[in-house]
C-alpha positions as CSV (number, residue, x, y, z in Angstrom):
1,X,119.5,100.8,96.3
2,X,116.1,99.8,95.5
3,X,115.9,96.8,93.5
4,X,111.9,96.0,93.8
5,X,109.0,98.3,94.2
6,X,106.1,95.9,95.3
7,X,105.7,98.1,98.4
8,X,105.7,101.6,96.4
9,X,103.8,104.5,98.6
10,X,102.3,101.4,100.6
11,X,103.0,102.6,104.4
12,X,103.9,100.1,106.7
13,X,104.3,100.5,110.8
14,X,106.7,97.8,112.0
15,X,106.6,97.6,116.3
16,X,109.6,96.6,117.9
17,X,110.9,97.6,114.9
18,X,114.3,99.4,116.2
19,X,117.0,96.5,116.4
20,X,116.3,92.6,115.5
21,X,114.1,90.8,113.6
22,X,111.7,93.8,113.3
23,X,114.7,96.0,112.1
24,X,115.3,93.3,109.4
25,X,111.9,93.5,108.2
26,X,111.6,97.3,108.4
27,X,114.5,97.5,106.0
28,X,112.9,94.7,103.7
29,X,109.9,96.7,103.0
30,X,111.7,100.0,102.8
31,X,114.1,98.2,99.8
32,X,110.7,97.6,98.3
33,X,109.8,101.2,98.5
34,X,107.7,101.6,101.3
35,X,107.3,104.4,103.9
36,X,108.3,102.3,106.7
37,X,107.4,103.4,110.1
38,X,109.4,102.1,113.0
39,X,107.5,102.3,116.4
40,X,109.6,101.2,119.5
41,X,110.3,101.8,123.2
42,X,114.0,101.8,122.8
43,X,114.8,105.4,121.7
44,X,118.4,105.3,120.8
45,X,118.2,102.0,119.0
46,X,115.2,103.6,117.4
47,X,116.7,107.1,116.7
48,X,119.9,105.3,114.9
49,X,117.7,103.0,112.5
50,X,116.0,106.0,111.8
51,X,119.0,107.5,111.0
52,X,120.3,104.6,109.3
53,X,117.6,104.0,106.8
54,X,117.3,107.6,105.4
55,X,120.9,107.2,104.5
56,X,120.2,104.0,102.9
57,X,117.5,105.8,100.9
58,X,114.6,104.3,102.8
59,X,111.7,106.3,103.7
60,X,112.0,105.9,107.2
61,X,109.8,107.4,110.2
62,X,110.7,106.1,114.0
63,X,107.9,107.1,116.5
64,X,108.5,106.5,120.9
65,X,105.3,104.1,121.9
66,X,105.3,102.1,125.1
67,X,102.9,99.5,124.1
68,X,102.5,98.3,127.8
69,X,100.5,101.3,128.6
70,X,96.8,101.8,128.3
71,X,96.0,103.0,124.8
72,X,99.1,103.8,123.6
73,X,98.6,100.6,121.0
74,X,95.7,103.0,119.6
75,X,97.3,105.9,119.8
76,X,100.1,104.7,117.7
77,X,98.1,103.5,114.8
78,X,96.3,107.0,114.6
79,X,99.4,109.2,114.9
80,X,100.8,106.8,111.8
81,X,97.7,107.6,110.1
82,X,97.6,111.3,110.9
83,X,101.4,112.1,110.0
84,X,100.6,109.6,106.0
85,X,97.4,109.5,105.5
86,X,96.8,105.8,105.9
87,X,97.9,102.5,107.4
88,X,98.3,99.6,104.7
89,X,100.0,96.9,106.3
90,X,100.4,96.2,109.7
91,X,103.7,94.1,111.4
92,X,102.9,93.6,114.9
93,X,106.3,92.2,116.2
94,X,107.2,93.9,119.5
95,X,107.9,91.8,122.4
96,X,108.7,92.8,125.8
97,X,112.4,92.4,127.5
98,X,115.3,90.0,126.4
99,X,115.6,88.3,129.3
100,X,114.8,84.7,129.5
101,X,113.0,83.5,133.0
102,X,113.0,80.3,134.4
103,X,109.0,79.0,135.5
104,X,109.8,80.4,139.5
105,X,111.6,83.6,138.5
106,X,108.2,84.9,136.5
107,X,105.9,87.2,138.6
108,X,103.2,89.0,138.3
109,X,105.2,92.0,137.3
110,X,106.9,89.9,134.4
111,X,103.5,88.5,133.3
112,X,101.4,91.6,133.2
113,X,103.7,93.1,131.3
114,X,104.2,90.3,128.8
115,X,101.0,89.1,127.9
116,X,100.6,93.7,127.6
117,X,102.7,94.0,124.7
118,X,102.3,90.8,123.0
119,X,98.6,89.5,123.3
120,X,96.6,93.2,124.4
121,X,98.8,95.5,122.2
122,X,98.7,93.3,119.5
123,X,95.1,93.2,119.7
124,X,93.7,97.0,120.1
125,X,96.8,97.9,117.3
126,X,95.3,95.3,115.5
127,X,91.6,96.4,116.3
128,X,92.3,100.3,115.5
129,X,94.1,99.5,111.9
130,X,91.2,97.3,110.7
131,X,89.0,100.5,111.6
132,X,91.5,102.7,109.0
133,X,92.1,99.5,106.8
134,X,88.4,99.2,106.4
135,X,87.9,102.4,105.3
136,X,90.4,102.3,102.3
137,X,89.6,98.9,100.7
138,X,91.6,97.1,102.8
139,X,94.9,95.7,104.3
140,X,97.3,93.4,105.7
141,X,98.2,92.4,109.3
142,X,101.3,90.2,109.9
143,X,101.9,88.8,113.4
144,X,105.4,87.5,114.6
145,X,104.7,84.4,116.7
146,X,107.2,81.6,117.5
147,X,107.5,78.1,117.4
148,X,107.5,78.3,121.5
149,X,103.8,79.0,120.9
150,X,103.7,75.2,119.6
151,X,106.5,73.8,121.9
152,X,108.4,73.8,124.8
153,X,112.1,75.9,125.0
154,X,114.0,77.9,127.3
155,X,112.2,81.0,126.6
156,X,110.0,82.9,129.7
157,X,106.6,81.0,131.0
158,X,104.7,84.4,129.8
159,X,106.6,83.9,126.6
160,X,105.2,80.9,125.7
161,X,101.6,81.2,126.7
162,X,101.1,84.5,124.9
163,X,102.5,83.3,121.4
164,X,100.2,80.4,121.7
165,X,97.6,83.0,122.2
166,X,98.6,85.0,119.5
167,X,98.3,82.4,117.0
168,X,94.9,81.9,117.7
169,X,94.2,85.9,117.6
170,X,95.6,85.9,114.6
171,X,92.9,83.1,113.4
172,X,90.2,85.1,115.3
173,X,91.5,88.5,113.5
174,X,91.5,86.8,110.1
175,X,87.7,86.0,110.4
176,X,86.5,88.9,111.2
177,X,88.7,91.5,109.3
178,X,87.8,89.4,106.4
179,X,84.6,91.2,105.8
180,X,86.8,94.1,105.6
181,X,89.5,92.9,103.1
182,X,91.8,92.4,106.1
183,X,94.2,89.6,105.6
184,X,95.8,88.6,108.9
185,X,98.8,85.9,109.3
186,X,101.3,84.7,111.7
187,X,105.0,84.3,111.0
188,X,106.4,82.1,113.9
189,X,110.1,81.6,113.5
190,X,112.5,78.9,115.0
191,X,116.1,79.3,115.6
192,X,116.9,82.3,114.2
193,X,120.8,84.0,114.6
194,X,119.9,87.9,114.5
195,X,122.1,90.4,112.7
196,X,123.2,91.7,116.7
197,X,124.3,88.3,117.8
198,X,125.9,86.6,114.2
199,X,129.7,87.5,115.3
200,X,129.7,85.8,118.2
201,X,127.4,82.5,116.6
202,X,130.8,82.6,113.8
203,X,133.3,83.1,116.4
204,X,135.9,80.3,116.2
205,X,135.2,79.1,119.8
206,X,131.9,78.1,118.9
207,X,132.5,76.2,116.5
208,X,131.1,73.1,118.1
209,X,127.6,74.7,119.2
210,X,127.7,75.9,115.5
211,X,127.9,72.4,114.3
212,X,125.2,70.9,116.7
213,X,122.6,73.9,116.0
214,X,122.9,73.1,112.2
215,X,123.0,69.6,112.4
216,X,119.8,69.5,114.2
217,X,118.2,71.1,111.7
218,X,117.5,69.0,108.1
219,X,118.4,72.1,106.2
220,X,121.8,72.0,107.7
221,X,121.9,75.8,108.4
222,X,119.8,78.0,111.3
223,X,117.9,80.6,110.5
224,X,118.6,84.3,110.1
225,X,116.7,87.4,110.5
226,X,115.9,87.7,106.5
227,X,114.0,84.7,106.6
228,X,111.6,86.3,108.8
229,X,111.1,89.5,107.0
230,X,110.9,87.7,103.0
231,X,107.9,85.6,104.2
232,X,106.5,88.9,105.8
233,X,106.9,90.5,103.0
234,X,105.1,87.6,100.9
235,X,102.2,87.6,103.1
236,X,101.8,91.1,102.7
237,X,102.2,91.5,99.4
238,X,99.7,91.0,96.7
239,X,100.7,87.8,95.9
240,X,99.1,86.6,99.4
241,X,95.7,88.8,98.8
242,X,93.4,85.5,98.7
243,X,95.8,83.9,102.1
244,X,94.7,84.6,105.8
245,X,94.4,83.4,109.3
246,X,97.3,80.7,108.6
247,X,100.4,80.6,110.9
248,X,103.3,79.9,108.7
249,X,106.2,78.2,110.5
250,X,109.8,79.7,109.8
251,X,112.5,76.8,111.3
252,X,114.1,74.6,108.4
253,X,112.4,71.9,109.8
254,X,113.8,71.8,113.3
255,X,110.1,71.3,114.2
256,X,109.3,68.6,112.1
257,X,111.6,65.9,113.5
258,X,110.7,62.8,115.8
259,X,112.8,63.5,118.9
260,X,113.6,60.4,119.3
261,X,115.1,59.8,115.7
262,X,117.0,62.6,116.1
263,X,118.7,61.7,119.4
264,X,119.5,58.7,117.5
265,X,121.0,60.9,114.6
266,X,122.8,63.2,116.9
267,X,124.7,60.1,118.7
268,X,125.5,58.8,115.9
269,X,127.4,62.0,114.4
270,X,128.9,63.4,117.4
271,X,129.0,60.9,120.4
272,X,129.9,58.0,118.5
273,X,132.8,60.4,116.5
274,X,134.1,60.4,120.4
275,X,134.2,57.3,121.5
């Protein structure tokens, strides 16, 4: 049901939009009346959100894009713009792979195609909707960085180094679309429990990793995959129109803590409970 129509006949194209954190956003724009377009690799994922949406009443397109290949970032943004008529907001959230490499498991293979889909496709997509964005008064860009662009974690060597670069595109982006009336931001979340994986982060055997993960954070809870998409949605929505080149962070604080102090926190609730 749609509650809100801030995004009524605003078209949005959503990579890496078929299953995650891009599926949560795609549906949060959709409930705001927007003709969402869902671009991804993964056909069947993409075919069944598709699928899913429409019955939900969303206005839902899903096109097949590689983004790893030459010019298909370009190619996306003008079939969008052929099949509606325009492009006003961009989400560029697509990543490539799940799986998490250690720093001697990367190659060249892993690499090339990493810093492909998130640093050059974000880049040229980015580049080719400014061209359409320009034209029609302007538009918004949204980036999905992470916090492992700021820090350290267990996520792949190619992972890190091309969020960090993607924060500064986005800065790079947001001055020169601004002559344009392009406003481009960064979302860059923390620990985040996606729709796909929440069963097993409730399960009753993890109750103690449950406890840890939430203690660690000064909220008290982790993050879920609608946190991402709201402050999407509020940088893209007029309410943001005077807001760009800023990389907002989306962790409940994990980030903000002294590590120290919170080793000393953490040993005092759960080591000391042991003793």
């Amino acid at each position: 049901m749609i509650a809100n129509l801030r995004f009524k006949d605003k078209v949005v194209l959503i990579t890496g939009g078929a299953r995650g954190i891009g599926k949560n956003i795609a549906r949060g724009f959709g409930f705001e009346g927007a003709q969402v377009v869902i671009c991804d690799i993964d056909q069947e994922h993409g075919r069944s959100t598709e699928a899913e949406f429409r019955h939900d009443g969303i206005k839902a397109d899903y096109f097949t894009v590689d983004l790893g290949q030459r010019g298909a970032p370009q190619a996306m943004i003008r079939q969008v713009v052929e099949k509606h008529g325009r492009l006003d907001i961009l989400v560029n959230n697509a990543r490539s792979g799940i799986k998490r490499l250690e720093m001697f498991e990367e190659d060249e293979e892993t690499w090339d195609l990493g810093m492909s889909v998130t640093l050059k496709a974000t880049f040229f997509a980015s580049q080719e909707a400014i061209r359409f964005m320009a034209k029609a008064g302007g538009g918004k860009i949204v980036n999905i960085g992470s916090v492992a662009g700021l820090m350290i974690c267990n996520e792949s060597p190619h992972y890190h180094i091309a969020k960090a670069g993607l924060h500064h595109m986005t800065r790079y982006l947001a001055e020169k679309g601004g002559r344009y009336r392009v406003c481009v931001n960064a979302v860059l979340p923390g620990f985040i429990v996606q729709d796909e994986h929440r069963e097993r982060y409730d399960r009753e055997d993890n109750q103690r990793y449950r406890e840890v993960a939430e203690f660690c954070h000064p909220l008290r809870q982790v993050g879920t995959s609608n946190d991402v998409a709201r402050a999407v949605m509020f940088f893209s929505a007029p309410d943001a129109d005077f807001i760009t080149g800023q990389c907002l962070v989306i962790d409940g604080g994990l980030t903000l803590q002294e590590q120290s102090g919170l080793v000393g926190q953490f040993n005092k609730r759960f080591v000391d409970l042991e003793k």
